[in-house]
C-alpha positions, 0 to 999 in steps of 0.5 A, a space after each residue: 664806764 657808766 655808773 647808775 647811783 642805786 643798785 635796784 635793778 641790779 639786786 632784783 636781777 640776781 635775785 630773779 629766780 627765787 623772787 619770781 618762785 616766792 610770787 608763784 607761791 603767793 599767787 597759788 596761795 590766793 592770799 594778797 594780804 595779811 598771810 603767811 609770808 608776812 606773818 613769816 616776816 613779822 616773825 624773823 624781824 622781831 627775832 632779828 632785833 630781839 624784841 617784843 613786838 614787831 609790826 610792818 606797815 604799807 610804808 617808812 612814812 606810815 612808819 612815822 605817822 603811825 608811831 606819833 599817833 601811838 603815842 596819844 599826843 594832844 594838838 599842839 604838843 611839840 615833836 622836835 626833828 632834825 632840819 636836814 631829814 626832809 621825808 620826817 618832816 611829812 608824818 610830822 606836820 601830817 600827824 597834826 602835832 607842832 613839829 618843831 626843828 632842830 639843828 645837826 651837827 658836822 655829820 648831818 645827825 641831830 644835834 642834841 645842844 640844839 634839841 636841848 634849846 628846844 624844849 619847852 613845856 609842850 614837848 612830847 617827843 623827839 625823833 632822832 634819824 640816823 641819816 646816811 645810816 650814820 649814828 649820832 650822839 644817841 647817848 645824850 639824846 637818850 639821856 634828853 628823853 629820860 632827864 625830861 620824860 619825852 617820848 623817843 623815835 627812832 627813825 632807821 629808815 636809812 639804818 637798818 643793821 646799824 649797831 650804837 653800843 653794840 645794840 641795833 638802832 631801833 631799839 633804844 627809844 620808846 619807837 623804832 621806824 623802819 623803810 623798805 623802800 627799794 634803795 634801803 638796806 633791807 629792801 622790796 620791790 615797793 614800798 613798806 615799812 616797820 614799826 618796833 616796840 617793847 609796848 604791848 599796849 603801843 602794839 595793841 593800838 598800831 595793830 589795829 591803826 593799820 587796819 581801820 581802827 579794828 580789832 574784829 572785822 568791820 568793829 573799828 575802835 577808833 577812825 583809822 585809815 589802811 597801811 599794810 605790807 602785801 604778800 608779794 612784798 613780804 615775801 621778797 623782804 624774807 628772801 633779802 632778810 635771809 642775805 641781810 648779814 652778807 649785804 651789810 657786810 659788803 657795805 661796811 667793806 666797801 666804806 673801807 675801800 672808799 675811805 682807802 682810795 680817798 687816803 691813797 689819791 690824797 684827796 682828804 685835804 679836798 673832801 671830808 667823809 661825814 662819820 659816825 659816832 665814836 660809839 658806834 658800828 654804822 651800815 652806810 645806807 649812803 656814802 656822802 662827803 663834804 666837797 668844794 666846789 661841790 656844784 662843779 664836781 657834780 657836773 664833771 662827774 656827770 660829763 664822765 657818767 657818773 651819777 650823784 645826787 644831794 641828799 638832801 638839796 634843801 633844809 625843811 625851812 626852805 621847802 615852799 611847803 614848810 616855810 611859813 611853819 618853820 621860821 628859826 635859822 639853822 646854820 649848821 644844816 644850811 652850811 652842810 647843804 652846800 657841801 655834801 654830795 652823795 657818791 654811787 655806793 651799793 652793795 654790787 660795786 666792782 672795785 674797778 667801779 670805785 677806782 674810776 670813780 676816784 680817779 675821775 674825782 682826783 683828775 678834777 681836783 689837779 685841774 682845779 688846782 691849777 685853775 
């Protein structure tokens, strides 16, 4: 058996035929930008979250960068953001804002005992990424925000159709960030992303920020660069929004599985699943566990065709690019680092695929344990 890590071809496949039907409409239409299919989306997605205002972008990095520059922050004001999120870092540091890191917890999300070490005077906004399409303890970074009036982003590129208190992720704080990069939850053939908000003047601004600063043609506001969401993308992001509730489902079921063969082969006194907060309804974007020794069982995985990966390998402080920006230590994220392992997980596993997986897994642990 040979086991790919991502779905990405497979889903394209399926949805082939009505993929290619929504381009042909796209072509015949001759608008590439800025119609109707993507008016269409901005529409259900701002009913799917119950919100005011919903705004998509050319990708979940614009996302980000975007919603820093909404907030009208100065030079050095401070954005703090959890160590172990490697593509939030990039919009931090790009923004021209201090990003400043903070510590996770046993599950990979944002520690807020950290986050609360951190604040100083200058702090003007946190970013708190629900990883793995995991939940934190968002109730107490909420409670952070408000007790000390700091502007909170929520970054769900990897948490779409999570629920925190019965509430979607992305509408608790003051910016919710989405991706639609291909992997994600709700996905396209390319890049997008999307940006909610309940604030009519934060929206008034993003809508002119992904066009140059305009609010009329060529009588730009404010310097702005471009990043829009093309027609063609928008329109294979509405057929995948219609199906959204089933595929979500079909994650939360297959969590179930996995947890179930892991229990049934006695594999928990090996690996731990990293978990959700108790106050939460997660939609795993991936299935990462805590293993030892985690580097050997990548590669007897690997010998047996079954594709891992580490997400992420390395904390931001120990990427060349981020080195001498961040210098604090993180215990908690460098121990995780270690440990964690991203199994395959997609909606369109087979549950033949999932016992193979584990079976493979069991046979390492007895060998290892004879060893």
């Amino acid at each position: 058996m040979n086991l790919s890590f991502n779905h990405v071809k497979l889903k394209a496949k399926k949805n082939k035929k009505v993929i290619l039907k929504e381009i042909r409409k796209v072509i015949d239409n001759g608008i590439f930008l800025n119609g109707q299919f993507l008016n269409k989306l901005e529409i259900l997605l701002k009913n799917y979250f119950k919100t005011k205002y919903f705004l998509t972008c050319g990708s979940g990095h614009d996302s980000l960068l975007l919603a820093l520059q909404s907030l009208n922050l100065k030079k050095n004001d401070e954005v703090i953001f959890p160590v172990n999120a490697y593509p939030t870092a990039f919009p931090v540091f790009m923004s021209g804002l201090k990003g400043v890191a903070a510590d996770i917890d046993d599950n990979g999300q944002l520690d807020p005992d950290s986050v609360i070490k951190l604040i100083t005077a200058k702090t003007r906004a946190i970013i708190m990424v629900h990883l793995y399409g995991l939940v934190g303890d968002l109730k107490k970074i909420v409670n952070i925000c408000k007790k000390n009036k700091i502007f909170l982003i929520e970054d769900c590129a990897q948490a779409f159709g999570s629920r925190y208190n019965g509430k979607l992720v992305g509408t608790f704080g003051d910016i919710g960030c989405f991706s639609f990069y291909p992997t994600k939850n709700l996905s396209t053939l390319g890049d997008g992303g999307g940006i909610l908000t309940k604030n009519k003047k934060r929206f008034d601004f993003l809508k002119k920020a992904v066009q140059y600063g305009e609010k009329n043609r060529y009588q730009s506001e404010f310097i702005s660069g471009h990043s829009r969401l093309p027609e063609i993308q928008a329109a294979v992001l509405n057929i995948y929004l219609k199906r959204i509730n089933s595929e979500l489902l079909k994650r939360k079921h297959l969590v179930q599985y996995f947890k179930m063969q892991i229990k049934k082969l006695g594999l928990n006194k090996h690996i731990t699943v990293l978990r959700s907060d108790k106050n939460s309804n997660p939609v795993n974007h991936l299935f990462v566990i805590k293993a030892r020794p985690r580097d050997e069982l990548r590669n007897f995985l690997k010998k047996e065709n079954i594709e891992t990966f580490i997400h992420y390998p390395l904390i931001i402080n120990k990427v060349p690019a981020f080195r001498n920006l961040l210098k604090q230590k993180y215990p908690n994220a460098e121990t995780l680092s270690k440990k964690i392992i991203s199994l395959p997980f997609h909606p369109y596993m087979t549950k033949n695929q999932i016992d193979y997986i584990f079976k493979k897994i069991s046979l390492f642990y007895s060998r290892y344990e004879k060893n």
